[in-house]
N, C-alpha and C positions, 0 to 999 in steps of 0.2 A: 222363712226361718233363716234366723244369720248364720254363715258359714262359724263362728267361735259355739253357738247353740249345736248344732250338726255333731261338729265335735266331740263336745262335752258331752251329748249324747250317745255314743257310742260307745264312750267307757262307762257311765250309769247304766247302759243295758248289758254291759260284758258283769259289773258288780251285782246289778243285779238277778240276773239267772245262776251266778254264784250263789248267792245270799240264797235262792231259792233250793237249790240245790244241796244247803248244810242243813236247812232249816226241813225241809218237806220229811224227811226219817223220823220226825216227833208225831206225824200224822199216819205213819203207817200202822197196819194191825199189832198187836204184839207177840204173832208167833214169828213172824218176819225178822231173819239172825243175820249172826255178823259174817256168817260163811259166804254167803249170798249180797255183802253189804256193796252197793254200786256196782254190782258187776255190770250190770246191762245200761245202766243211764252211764256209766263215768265216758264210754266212749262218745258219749250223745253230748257230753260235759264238756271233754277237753275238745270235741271237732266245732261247738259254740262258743266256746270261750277264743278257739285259734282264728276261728274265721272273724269273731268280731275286734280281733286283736290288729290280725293285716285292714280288716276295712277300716280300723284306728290310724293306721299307717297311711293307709290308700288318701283317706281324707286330709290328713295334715299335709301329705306331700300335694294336696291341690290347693288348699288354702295357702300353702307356702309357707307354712308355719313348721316345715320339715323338708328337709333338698336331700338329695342323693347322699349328701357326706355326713348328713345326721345318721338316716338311714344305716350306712357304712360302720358309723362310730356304734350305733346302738347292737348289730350284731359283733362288733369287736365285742366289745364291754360284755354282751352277754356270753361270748363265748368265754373269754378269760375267767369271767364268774363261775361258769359253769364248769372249768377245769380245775378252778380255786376253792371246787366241791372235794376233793381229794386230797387237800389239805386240812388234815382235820389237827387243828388246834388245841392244847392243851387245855384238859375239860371241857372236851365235846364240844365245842366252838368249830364254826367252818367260815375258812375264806371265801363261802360264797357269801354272805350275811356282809361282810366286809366289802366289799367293795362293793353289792347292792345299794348299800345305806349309802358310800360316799359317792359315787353314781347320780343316785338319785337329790343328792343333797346341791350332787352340781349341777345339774339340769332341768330339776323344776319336778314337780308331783305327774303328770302324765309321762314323760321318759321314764321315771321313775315305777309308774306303773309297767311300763311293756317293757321294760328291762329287768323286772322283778319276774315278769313272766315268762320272758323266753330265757332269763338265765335257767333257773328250774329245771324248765323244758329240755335243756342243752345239757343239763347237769346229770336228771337221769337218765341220757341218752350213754353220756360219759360213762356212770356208775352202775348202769344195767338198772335200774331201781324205779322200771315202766310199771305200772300197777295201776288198782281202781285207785288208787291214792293219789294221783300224779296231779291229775287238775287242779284236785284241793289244796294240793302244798303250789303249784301255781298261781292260783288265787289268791290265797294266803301271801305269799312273797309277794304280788303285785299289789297288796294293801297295802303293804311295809312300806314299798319302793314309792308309793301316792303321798302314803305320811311323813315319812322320811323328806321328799321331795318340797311339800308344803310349809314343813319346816327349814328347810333348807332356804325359802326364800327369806326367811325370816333371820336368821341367823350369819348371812353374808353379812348383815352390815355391821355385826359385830368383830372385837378382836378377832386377828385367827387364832390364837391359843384358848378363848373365850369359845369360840364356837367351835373349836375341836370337843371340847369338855362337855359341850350341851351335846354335840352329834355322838359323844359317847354316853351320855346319859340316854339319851333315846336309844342305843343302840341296846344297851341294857335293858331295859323297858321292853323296846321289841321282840327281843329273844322269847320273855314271857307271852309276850301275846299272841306269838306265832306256835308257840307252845298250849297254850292254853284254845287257842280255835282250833286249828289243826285236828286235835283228838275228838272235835266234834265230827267228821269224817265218817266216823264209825261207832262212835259211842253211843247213841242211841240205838243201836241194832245188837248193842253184848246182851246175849245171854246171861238169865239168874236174874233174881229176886232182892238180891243184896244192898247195903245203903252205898254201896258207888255206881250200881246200873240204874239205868232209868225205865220207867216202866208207865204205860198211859194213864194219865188220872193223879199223876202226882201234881201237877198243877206248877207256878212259878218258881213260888218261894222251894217247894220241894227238890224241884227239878236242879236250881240253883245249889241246893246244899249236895243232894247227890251229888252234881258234879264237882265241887270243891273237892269235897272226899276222894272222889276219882282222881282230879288230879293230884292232889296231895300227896294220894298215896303214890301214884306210877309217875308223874312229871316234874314235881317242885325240885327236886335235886337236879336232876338232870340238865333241866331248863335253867334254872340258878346256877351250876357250872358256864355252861355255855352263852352266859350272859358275862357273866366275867371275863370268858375268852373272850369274846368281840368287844368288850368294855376298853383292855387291856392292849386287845390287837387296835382300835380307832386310836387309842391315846397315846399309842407309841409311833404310829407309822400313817396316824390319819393325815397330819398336817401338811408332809410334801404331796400325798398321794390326792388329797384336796386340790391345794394348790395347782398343779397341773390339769387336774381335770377340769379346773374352772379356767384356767389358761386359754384349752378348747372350748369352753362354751363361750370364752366370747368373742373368738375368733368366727365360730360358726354365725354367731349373733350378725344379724343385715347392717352394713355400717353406708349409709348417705353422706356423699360427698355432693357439694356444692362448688361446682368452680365460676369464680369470676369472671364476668365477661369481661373481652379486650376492648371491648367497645364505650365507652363513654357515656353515661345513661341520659346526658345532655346532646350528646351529639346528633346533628342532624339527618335524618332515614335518607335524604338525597343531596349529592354534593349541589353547591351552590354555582352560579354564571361562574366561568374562570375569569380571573384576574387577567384583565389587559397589559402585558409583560411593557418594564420602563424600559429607561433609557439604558440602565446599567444591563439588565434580560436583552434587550436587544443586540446588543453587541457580539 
């Protein structure tokens, strides 16, 4: 197995015991509530998700495809994200989303992920805000920080004012989606019978329209504010704050220098007989 497969491998298994972890609450019985909802798996969650996060780390820093000052940069960044959780922006937008997104946009979709991850982490360490909740909105932000990331390669070789405007569209967009997974968390474990709970045997199409309804009613405003704040914060302050962070990525980036031999690539591997000094040498 090639060390870039290894890799790659490590964050498909961090997504996927995620993924397993939102999804397995639709399998359980239905007296099973939301008082109880993750209490006992979430620490099982967030110690799987942190350990296959450093083994993420461990391995890039052996392929080389990560040094000490990536490392460095990556808990910078998540710290400052994580303290730019306390900025909460007008209509419910937060400076953590912000500099996630442009982060990720300058470093590529896997930074992207584990900077989405440990900002979070850092954030509700900051805010007091440790709960069964905590891995999922980790997870959640590390899908952001992949998306964001992937597009991100995409969108450098456009203008900068061109790809301010699209990393603000995505950033809009995200808001929602981080909104709209998120409340799966928990939302299959609410209590009642009603058309926003979910309940076993409602099947796809069912389960789908519940949850529109749920969110509709408790997130579309919310979410829709706070998508305008980060719409509004990228498109006013994303451009230098880009620029610079791509300054560093490609300073970090491995640069091959070539230098020219002194040597002559005709010239001869062993000097030749010396010259028999003339008349003039002799003198």
């Amino acid at each position: 197995m090639s060390t870039g497969t290894r890799i790659r491998l490590v964050y498909v298994l961090a997504s996927v015991v995620g993924l397993g972890a939102f999804l397995y609450p639709f399998w359980l019985p239905a007296e099973a509530g939301v008082a109880t909802a993750h209490s006992a798996d979430a620490p099982l969650l967030a110690g799987a998700v942190g350990a296959l996060a450093v083994t993420a780390v461990m391995v890039e820093i052996r392929a080389g495809t990560m040094s000490g000052t990536d490392v460095a940069l990556l808990g910078m960044l998540s710290a400052m994200a994580g303290l730019l959780r306390l900025l909460d922006l007008p209509g419910g937008g937060s400076g953590l989303f912000f500099l996630v997104i442009l982060g990720a946009a300058a470093f590529g979709p896997r930074f992207g992920f584990l900077l989405g991850l440990f900002s979070m982490a850092l954030s509700a360490v900051v805010t007091g805000g440790i709960g069964p909740w905590l891995p999922f909105q980790m997870l959640v932000l590390a899908w952001m920080g992949a998306a964001v990331g992937g597009l991100g390669r995409l969108t450098r070789r456009l203008d900068p004012r061109l790809e301010v405007a699209v990393l603000a569209a995505a950033s809009w967009l995200a808001a929602f989606g981080y909104g709209a997974v998120i409340n799966l968390w928990s939302w299959p474990l609410l209590p009642g019978d009603g058309p926003l709970q979910w309940r076993p045997g409602l099947g796809l199409a069912g389960t789908l329209e519940h949850y529109w309804a749920f969110y509709v009613a408790t997130s579309l405003a919310w979410d829709a504010a706070g998508a305008t704040a980060n719409l509004v914060a990228i498109a006013l302050l994303g451009r230098p704050v880009l620029r610079s962070l791509r300054r560093f990525a490609h300073r970090l980036d491995p640069v091959v220098e070539l230098e020219p031999s002194s040597r002559p690539a005709s010239a001869p591997l062993s000097p030749g007989p010396a010259a028999t000094p003339g008349p003039t040498a002799a003198r």
